[in-house]
Backbone as CSV, one residue per row, in Angstrom:
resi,resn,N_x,N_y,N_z,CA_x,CA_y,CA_z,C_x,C_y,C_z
1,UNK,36.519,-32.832,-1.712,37.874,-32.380,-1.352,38.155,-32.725,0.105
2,UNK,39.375,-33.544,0.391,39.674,-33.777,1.787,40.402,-32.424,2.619
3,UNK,39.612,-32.793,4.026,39.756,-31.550,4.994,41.632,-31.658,5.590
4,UNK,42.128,-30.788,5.379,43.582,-30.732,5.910,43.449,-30.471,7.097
5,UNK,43.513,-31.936,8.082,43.633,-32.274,9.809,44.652,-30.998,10.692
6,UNK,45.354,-30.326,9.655,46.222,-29.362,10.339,45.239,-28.191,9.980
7,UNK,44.371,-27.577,9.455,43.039,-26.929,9.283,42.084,-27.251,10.692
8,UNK,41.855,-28.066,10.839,40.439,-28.485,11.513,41.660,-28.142,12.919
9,UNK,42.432,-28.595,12.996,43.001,-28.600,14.441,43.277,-27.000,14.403
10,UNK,43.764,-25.829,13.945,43.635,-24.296,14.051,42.690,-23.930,14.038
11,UNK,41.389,-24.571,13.859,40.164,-23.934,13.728,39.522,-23.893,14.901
12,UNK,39.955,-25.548,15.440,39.566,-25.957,17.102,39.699,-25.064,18.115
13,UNK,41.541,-24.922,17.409,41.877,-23.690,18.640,41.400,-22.366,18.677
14,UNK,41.285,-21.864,17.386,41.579,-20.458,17.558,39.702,-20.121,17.768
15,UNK,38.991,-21.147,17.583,37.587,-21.043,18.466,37.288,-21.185,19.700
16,UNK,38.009,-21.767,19.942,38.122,-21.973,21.373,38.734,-21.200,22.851
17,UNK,39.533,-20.376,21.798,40.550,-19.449,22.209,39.864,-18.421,22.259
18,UNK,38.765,-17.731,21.375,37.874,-16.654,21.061,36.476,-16.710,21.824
19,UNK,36.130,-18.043,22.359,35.083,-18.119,23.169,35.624,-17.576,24.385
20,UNK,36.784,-18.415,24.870,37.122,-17.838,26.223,37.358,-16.413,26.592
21,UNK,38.105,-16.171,25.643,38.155,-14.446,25.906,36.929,-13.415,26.084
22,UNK,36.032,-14.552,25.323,34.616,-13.635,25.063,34.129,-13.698,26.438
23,UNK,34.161,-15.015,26.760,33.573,-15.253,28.174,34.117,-14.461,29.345
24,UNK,34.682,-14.527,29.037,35.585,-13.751,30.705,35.698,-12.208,30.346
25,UNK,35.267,-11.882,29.531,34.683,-10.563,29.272,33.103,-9.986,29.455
26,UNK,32.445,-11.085,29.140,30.927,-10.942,29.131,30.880,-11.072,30.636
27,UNK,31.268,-12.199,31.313,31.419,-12.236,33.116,31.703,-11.180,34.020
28,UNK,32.621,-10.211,33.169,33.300,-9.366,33.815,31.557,-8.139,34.054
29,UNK,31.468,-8.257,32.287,30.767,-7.076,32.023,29.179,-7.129,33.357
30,UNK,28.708,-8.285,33.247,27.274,-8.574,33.506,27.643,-8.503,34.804
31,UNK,28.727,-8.991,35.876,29.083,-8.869,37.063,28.788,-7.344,37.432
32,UNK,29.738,-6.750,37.101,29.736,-5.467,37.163,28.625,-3.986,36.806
33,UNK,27.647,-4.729,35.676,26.543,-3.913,35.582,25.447,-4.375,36.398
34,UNK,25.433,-5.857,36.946,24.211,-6.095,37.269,24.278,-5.888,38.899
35,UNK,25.514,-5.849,39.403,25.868,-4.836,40.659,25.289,-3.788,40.951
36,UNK,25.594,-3.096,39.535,25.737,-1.676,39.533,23.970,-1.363,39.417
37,UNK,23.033,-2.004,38.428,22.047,-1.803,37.631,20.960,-2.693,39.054
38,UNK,21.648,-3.223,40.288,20.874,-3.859,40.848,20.063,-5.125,40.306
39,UNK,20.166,-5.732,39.619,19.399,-7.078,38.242,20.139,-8.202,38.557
40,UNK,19.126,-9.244,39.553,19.374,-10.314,39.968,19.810,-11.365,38.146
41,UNK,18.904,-10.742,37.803,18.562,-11.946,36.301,19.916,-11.846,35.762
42,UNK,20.376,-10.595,35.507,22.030,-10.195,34.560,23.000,-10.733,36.098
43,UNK,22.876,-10.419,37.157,23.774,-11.559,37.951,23.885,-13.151,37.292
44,UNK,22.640,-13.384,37.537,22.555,-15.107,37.487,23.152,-15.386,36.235
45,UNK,23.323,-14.340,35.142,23.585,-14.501,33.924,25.292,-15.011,33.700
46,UNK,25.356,-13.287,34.818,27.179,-13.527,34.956,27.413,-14.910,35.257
47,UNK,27.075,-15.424,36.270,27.616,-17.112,36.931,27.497,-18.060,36.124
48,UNK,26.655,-17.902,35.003,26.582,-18.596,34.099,27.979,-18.151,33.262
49,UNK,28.459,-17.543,32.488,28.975,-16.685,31.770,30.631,-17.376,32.590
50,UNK,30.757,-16.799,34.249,31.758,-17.304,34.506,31.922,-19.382,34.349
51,UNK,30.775,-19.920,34.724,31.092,-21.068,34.608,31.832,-21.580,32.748
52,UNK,31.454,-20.560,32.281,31.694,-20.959,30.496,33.150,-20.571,30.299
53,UNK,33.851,-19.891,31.307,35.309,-19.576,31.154,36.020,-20.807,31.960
54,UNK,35.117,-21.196,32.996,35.957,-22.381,32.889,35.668,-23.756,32.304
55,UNK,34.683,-23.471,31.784,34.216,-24.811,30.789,35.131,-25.145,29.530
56,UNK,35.023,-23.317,28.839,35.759,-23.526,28.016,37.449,-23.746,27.872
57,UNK,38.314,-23.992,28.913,39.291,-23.697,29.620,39.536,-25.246,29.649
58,UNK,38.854,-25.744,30.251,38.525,-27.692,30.699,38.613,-27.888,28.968
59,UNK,37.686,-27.937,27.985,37.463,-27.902,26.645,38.972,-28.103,25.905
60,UNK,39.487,-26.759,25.754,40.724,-26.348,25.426,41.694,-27.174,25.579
61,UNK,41.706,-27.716,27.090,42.847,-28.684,27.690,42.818,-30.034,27.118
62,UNK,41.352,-30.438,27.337,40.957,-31.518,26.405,41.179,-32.365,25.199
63,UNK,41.565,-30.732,24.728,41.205,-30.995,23.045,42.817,-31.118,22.990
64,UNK,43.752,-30.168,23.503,45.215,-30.559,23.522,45.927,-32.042,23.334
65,UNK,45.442,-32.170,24.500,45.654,-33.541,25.316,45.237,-34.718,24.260
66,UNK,43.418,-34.331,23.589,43.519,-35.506,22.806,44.588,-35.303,21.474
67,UNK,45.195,-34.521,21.016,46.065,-34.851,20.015,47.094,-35.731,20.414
68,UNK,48.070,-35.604,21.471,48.665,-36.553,22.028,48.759,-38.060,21.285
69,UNK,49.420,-38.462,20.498,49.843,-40.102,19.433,49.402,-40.696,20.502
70,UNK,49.046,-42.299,19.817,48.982,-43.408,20.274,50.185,-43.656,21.183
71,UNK,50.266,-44.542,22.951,51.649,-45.105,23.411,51.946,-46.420,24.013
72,UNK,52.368,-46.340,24.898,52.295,-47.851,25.483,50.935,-47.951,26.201
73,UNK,50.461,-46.642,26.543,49.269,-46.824,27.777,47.911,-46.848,26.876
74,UNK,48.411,-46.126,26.236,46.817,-45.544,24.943,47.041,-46.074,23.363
75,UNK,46.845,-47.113,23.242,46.889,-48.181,22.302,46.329,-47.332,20.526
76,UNK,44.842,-46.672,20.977,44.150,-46.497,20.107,44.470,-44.488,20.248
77,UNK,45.107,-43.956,20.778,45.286,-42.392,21.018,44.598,-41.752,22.262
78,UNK,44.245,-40.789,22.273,43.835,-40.244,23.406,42.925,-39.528,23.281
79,UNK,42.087,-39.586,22.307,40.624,-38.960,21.318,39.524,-38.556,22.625
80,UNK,39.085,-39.604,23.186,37.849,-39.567,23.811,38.509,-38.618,25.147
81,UNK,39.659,-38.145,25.365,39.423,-36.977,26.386,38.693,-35.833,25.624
82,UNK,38.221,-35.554,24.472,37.418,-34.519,24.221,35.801,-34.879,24.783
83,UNK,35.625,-36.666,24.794,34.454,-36.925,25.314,33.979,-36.499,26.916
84,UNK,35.218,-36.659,27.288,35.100,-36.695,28.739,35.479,-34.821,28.631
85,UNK,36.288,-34.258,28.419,35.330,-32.730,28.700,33.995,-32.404,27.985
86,UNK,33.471,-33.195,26.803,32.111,-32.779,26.735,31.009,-33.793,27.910
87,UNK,31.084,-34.103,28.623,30.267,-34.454,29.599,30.561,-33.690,30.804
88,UNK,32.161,-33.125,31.084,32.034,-32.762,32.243,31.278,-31.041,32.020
89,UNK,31.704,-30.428,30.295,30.661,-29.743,30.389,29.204,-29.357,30.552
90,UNK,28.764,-30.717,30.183,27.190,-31.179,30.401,26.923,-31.060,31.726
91,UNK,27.636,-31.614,32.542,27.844,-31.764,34.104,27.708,-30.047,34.374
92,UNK,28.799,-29.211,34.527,28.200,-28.130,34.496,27.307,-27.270,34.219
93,UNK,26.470,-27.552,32.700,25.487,-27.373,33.076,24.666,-27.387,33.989
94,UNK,24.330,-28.668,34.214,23.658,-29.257,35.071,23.363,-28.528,36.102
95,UNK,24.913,-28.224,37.177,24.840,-27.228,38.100,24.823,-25.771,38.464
96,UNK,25.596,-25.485,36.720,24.788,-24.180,36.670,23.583,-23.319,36.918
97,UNK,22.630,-24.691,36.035,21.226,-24.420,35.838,20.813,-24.280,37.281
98,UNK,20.743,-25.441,38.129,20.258,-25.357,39.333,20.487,-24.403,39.871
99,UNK,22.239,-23.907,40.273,22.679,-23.045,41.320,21.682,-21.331,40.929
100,UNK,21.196,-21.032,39.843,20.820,-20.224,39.143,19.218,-20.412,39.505
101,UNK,18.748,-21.554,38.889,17.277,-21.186,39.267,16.843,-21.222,40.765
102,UNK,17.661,-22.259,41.707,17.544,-21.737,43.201,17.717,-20.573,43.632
103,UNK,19.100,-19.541,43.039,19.175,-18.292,43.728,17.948,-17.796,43.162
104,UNK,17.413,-17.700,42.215,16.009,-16.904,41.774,14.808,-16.902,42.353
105,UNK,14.611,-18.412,42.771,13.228,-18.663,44.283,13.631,-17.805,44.800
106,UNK,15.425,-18.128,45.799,14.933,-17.385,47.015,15.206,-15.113,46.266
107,UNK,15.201,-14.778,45.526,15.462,-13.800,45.209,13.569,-12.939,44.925
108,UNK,12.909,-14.207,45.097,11.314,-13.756,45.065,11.136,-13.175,46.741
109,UNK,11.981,-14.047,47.552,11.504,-13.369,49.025,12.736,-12.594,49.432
110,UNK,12.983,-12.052,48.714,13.815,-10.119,49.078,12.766,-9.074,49.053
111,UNK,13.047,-7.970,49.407,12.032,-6.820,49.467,13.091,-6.514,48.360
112,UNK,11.753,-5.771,46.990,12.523,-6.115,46.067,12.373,-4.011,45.534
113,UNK,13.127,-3.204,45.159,12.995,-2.064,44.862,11.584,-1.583,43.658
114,UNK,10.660,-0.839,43.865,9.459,-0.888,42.701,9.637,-0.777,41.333
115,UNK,10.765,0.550,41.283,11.701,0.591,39.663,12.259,-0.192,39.271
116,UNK,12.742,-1.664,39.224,13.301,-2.367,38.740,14.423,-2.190,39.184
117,UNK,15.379,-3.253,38.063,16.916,-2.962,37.961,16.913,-1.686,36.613
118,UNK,18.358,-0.809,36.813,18.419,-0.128,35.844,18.505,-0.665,34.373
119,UNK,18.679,0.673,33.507,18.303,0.296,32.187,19.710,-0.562,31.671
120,UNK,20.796,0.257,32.563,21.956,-0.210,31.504,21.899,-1.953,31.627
121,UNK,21.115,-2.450,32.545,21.651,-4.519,32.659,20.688,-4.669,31.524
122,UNK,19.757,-3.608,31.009,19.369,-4.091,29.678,20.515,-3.999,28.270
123,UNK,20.711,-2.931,27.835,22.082,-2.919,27.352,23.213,-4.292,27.558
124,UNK,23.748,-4.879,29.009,24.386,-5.504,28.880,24.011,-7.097,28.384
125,UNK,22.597,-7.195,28.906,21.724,-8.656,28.483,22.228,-8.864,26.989
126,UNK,21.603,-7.419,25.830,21.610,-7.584,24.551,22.808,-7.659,23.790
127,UNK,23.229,-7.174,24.451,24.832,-7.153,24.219,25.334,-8.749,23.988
128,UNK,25.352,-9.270,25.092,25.696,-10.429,25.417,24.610,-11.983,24.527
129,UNK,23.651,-11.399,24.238,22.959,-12.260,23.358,23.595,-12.322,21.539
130,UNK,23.854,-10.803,21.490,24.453,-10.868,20.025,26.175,-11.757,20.246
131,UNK,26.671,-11.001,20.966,27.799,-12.093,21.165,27.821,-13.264,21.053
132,UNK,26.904,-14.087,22.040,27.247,-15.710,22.105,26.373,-16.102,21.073
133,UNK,25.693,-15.371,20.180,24.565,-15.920,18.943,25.858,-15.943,18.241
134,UNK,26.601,-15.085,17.625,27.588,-15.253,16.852,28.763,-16.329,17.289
135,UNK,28.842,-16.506,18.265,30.016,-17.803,18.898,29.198,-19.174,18.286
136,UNK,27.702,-18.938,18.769,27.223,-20.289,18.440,27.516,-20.784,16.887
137,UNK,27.260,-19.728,16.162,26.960,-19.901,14.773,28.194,-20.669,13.869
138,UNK,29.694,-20.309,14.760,30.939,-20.400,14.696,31.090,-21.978,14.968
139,UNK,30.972,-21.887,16.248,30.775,-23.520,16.888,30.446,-24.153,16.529
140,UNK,29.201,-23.767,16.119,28.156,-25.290,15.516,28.526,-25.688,14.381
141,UNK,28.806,-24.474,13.220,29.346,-24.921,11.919,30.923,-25.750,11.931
142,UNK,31.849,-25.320,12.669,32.672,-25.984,13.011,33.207,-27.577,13.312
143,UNK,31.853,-26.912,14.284,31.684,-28.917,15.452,31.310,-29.498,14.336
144,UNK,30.088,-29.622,13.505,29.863,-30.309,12.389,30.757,-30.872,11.645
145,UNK,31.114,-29.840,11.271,32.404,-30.434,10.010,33.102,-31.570,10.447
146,UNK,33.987,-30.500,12.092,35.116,-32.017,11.808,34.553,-33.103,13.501
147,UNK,32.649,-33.081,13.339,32.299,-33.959,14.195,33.363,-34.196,16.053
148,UNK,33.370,-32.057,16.454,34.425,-32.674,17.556,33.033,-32.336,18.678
149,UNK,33.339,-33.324,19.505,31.991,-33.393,20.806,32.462,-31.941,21.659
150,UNK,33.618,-31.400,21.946,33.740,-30.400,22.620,33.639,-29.282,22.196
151,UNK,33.871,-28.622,20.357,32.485,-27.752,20.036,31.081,-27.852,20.248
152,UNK,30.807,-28.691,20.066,29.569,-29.390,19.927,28.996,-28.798,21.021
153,UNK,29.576,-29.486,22.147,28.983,-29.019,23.651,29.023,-27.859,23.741
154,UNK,30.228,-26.880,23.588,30.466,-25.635,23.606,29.031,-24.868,22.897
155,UNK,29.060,-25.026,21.183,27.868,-24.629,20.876,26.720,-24.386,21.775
156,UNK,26.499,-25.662,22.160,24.710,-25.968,22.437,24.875,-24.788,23.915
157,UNK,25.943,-24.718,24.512,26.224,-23.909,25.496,25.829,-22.258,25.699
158,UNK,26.808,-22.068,24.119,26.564,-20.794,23.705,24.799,-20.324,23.350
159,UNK,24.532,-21.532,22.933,22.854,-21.144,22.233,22.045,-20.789,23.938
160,UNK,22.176,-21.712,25.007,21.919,-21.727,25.724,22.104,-20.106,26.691
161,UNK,23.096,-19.488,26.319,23.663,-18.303,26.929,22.792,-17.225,25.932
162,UNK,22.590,-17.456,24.764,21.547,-16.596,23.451,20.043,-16.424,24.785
163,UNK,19.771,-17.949,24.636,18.124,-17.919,25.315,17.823,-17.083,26.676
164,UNK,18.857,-17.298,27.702,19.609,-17.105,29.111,19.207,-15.259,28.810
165,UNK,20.477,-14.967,28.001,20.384,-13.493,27.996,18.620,-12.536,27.592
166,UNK,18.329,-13.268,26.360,16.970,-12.579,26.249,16.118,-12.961,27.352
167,UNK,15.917,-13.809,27.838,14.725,-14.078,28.887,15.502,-13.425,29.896
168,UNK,16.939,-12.787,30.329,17.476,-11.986,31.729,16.789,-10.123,30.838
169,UNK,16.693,-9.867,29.535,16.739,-9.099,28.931,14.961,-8.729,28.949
170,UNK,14.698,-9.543,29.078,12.614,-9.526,29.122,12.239,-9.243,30.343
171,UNK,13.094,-10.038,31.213,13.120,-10.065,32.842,13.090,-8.636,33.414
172,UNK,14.470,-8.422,32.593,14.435,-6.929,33.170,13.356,-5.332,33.012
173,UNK,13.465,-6.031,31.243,12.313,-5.009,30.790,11.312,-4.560,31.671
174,UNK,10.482,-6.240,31.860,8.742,-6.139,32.623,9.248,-5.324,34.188
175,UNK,10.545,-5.928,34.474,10.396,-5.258,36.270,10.702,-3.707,36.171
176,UNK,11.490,-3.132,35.014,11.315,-1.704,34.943,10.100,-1.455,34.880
177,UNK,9.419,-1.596,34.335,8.123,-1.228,34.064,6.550,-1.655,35.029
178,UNK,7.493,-1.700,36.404,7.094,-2.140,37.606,6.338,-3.487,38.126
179,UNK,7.318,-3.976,37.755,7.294,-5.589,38.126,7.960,-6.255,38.619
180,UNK,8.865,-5.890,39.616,10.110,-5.581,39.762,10.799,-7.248,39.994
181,UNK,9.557,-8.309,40.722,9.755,-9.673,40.568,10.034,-10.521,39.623
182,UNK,9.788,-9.701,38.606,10.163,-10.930,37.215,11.756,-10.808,36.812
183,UNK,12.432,-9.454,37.660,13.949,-9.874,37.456,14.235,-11.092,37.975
184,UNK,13.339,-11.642,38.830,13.618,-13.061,39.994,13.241,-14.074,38.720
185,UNK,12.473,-14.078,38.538,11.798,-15.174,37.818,12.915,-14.656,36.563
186,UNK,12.833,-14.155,35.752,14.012,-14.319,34.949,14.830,-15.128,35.208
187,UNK,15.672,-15.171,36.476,16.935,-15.360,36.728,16.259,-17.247,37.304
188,UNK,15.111,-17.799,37.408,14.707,-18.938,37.823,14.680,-19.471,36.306
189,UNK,13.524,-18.610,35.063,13.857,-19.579,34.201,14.756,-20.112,33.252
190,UNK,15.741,-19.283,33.965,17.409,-19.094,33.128,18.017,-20.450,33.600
191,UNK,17.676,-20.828,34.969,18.357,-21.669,35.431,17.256,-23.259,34.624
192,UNK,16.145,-22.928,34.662,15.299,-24.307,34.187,16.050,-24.709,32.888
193,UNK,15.819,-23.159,32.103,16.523,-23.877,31.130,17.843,-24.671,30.383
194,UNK,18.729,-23.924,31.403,19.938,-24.285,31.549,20.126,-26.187,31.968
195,UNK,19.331,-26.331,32.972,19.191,-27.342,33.337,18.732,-28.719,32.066
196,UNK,17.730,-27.921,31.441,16.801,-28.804,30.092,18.473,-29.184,29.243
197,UNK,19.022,-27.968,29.051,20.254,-28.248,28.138,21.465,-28.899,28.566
198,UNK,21.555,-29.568,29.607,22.337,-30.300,30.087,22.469,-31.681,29.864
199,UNK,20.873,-31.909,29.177,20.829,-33.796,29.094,21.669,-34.128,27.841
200,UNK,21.302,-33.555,27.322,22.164,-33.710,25.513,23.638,-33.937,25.766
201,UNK,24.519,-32.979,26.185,25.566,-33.198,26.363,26.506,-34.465,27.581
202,UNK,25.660,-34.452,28.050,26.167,-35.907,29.076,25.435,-36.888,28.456
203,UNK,24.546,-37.122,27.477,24.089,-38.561,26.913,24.705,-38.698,25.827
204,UNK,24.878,-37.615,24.830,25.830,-38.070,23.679,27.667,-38.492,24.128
205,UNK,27.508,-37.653,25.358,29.540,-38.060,25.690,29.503,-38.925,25.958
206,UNK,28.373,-39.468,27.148,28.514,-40.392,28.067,28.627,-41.976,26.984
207,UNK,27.533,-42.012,25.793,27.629,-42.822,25.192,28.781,-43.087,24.609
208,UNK,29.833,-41.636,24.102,31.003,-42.327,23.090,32.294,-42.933,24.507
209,UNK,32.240,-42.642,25.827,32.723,-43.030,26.391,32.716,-44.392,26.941
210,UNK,31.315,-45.195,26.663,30.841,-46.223,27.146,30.828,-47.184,25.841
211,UNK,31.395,-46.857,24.758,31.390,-47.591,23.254,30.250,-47.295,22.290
212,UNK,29.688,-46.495,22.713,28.390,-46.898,21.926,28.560,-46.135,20.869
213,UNK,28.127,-46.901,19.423,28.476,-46.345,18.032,27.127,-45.840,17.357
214,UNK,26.982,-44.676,16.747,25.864,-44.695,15.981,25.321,-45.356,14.912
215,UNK,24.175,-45.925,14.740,23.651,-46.929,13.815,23.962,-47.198,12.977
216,UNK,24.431,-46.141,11.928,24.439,-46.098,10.919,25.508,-46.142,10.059
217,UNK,26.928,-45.791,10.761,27.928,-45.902,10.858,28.429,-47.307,9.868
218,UNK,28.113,-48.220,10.548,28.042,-49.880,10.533,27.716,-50.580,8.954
219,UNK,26.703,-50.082,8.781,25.518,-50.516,7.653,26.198,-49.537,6.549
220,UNK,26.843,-48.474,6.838,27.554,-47.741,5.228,28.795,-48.700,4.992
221,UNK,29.775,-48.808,6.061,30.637,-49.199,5.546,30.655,-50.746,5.175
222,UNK,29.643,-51.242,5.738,29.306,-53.000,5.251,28.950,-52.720,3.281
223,UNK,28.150,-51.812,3.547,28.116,-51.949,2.078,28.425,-51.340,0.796
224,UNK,29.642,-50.128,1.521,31.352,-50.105,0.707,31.604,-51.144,0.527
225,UNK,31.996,-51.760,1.269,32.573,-53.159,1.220,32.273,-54.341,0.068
226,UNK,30.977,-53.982,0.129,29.876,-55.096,-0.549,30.043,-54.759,-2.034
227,UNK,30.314,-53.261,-2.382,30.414,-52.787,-3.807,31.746,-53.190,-4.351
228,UNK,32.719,-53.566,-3.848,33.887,-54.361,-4.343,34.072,-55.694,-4.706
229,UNK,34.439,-55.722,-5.916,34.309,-56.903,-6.762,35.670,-57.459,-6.597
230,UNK,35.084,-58.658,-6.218,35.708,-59.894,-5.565,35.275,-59.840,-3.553
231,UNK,34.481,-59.123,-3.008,34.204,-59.850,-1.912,32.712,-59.972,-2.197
232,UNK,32.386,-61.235,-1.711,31.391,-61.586,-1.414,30.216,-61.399,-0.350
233,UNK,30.416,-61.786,0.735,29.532,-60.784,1.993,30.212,-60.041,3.609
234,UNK,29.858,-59.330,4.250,30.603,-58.587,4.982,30.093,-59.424,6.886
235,UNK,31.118,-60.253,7.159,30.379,-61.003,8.193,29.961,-60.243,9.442
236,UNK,31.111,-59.437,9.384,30.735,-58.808,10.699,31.857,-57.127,10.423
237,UNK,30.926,-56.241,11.085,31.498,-54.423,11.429,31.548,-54.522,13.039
238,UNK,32.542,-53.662,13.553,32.697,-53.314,14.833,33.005,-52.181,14.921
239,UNK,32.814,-51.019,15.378,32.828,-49.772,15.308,32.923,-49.577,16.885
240,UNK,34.336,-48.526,17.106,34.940,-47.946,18.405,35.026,-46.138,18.263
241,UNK,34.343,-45.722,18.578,34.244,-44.194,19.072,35.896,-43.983,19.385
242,UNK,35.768,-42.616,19.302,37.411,-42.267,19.335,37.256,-40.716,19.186
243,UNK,36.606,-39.967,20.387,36.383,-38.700,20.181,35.180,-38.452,19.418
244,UNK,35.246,-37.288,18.637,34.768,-37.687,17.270,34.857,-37.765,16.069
245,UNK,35.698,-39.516,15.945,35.892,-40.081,15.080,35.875,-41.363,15.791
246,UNK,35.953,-42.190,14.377,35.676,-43.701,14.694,36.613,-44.898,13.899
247,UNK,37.104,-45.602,15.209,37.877,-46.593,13.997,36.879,-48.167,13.850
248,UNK,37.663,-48.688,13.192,36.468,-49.713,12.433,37.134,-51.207,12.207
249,UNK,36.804,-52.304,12.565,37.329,-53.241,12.390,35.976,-53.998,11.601
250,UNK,36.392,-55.008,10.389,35.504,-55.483,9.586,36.235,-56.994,9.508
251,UNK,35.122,-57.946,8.932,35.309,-58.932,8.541,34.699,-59.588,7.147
252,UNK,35.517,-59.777,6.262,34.818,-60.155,4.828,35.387,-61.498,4.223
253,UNK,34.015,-62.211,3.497,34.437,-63.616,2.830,34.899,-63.024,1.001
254,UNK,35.429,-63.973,1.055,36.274,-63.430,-0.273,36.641,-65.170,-1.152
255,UNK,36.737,-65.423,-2.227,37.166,-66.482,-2.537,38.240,-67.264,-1.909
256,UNK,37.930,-68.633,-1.654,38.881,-69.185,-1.060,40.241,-69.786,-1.795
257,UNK,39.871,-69.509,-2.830,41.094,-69.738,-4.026,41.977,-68.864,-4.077
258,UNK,41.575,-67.659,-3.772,42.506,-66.654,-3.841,43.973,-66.679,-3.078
259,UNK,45.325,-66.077,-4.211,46.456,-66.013,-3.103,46.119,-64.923,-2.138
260,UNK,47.440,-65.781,-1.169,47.354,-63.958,-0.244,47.360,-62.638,-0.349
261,UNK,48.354,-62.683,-1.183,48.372,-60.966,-1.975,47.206,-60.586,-2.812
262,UNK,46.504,-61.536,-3.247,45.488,-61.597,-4.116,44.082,-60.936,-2.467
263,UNK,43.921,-61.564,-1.885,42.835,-61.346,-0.617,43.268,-60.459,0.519
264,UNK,44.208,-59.928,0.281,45.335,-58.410,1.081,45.115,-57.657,0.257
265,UNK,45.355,-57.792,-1.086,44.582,-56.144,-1.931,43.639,-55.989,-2.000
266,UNK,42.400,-57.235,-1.607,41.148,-56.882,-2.030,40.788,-56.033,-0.410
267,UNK,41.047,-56.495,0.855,41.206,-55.827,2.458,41.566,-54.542,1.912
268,UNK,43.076,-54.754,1.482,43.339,-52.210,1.320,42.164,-51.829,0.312
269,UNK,41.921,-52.313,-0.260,41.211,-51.401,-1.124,39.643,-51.460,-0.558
270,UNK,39.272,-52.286,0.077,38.148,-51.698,0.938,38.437,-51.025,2.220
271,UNK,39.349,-50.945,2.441,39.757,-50.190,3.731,40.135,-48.698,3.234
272,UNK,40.396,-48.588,2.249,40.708,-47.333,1.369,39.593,-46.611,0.705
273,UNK,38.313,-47.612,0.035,36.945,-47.181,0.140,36.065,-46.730,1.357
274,UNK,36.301,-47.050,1.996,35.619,-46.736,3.463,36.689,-45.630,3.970
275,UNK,37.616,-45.118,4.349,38.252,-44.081,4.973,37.952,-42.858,3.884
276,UNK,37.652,-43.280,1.929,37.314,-42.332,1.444,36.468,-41.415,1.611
277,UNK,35.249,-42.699,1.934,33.753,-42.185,1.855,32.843,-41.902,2.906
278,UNK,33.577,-42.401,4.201,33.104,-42.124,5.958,34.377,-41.059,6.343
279,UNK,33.882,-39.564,6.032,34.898,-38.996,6.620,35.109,-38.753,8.032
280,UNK,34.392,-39.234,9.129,34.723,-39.447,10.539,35.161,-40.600,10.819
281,UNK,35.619,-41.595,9.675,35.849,-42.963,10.111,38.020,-42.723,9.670
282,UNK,38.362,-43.019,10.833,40.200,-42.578,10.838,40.720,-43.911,10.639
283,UNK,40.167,-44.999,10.762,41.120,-46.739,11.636,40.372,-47.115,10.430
284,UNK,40.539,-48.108,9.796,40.019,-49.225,9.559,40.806,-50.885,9.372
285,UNK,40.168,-51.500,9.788,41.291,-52.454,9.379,40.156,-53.659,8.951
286,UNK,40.614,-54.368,7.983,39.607,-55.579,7.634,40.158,-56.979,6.842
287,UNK,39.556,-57.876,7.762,40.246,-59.067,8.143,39.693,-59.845,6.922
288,UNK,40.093,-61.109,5.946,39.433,-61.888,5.039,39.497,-63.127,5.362
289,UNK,38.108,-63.826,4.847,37.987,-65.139,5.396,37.299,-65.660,4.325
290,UNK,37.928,-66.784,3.757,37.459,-67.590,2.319,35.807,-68.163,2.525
291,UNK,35.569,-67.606,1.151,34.238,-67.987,1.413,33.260,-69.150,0.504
């Protein structure tokens, strides 16, 4: 059953719309308890938390923008601005992670209280783990479906904020229980990891921004192609990223006897097999050459 594009685009939003709110609520919350609760780790958490309100914000705009038709300037549409906010979210990562695991070094050389941080930045850690576990779960199933890179990123984000919170949530535990340094170290390996999750999202954007098509892409629709009777072999696939989706230019030998209308229906109807059966593939167009 084909996905109704006016579906996938309300789904975009109104996820996207529900992360942010979440975020700038969870920021608010962890700001304010880990003040209150003294817990470097549920700080470092918040800054994380705030960077995701404006990630997801950048995201949002993104995703607008790429609906925007084909014009005089943007030939093929305006798709890959979802690429370019999923890298600049990667990018944030990036500096998240750092700005986070640096404040945590130097948060080892504070004179640090023997009781820990209070109980409630435990409360707010767990809190905040069930939250963004359920955003992820949303996201990811989402991003899948209709293959968009700025769930996608978002997801891996949210999972990242899951791991973040329990290790600020462990952090806190051990320093109640007079250790009071591992709220530091919490809040350091929040940032490592943050950092680890940053490569994914700037190598998969960076690639659909730079052309690069996945393998496999290529080799299905050559041999759609190939299952239609009356072409003979498929000379050449070219495959252009477009967010995430992909348009497709092909080249096929076909009898050279054939009329035109005769070697133009045999082109739609493989161009009509392939948009059936590659549902991230939107363009196709395919050229015939007597063979």
């Amino acid at each position: 059953m084909a996905t109704n594009p006016g579906d996938v685009t309300l789904a975009k939003v109104s996820i996207q719309l529900i992360a942010l709110l979440a975020n700038i609520a969870l920021a608010l919350l962890k700001f304010t308890v880990g003040s209150i609760a003294n817990s470097r780790a549920l700080i470092a958490d918040a800054f994380n938390s705030a960077g995701d309100v404006l990630a997801t914000f950048v995201a949002w705009l993104a995703f607008r923008y790429g609906l925007k038709p084909p014009d005089e300037d943007h030939h093929y549409g305006h798709q890959n601005a979802e690429a370019m906010a999923g890298l600049l979210l990667g990018g944030m990562l990036c500096a998240t992670g750092a700005f986070i695991a640096i404040d945590g070094i130097l948060g080892l050389q504070d004179k640090l209280a023997p009781e820990g941080p209070g109980q409630i930045a435990m409360y707010a850690a767990a809190a905040t783990a069930i939250v963004k576990e359920t955003l992820f779960q949303v996201s990811i199933r989402e991003g899948r479906r209709s293959n968009s890179p700025t769930l996608l990123a978002s997801a891996r984000d949210h999972r990242a904020d899951v791991v973040s919170s329990l290790v600020a949530l462990a952090g806190i535990f051990i320093a109640r229980m007079g250790y009071p340094q591992f709220d530091a170290i919490a809040g350091i390996l929040i940032g490592v990891y943050i950092l680890y999750l940053s490569y994914e999202p700037v190598r998969d954007n960076t690639a659909i921004l730079m052309q690069a098509a996945p393998p496999d892409i290529a080799p299905k629709a050559a041999q759609i192609a190939r299952e239609i009777e009356g072409i003979g072999d498929v000379n050449q696939v070219r495959v252009q990223p477009l967010g995430g989706s992909y348009r497709m230019d092909m080249s096929v030998q076909v009898n050279g006897k054939l009329t035109v209308d005769e070697a133009h229906d045999l082109a739609h109807t493989a161009e009509a097999q392939i948009l059936a059966q590659l549902s991230n593939v939107t363009e196709v167009y395919v050229h015939v050459e007597p063979g």
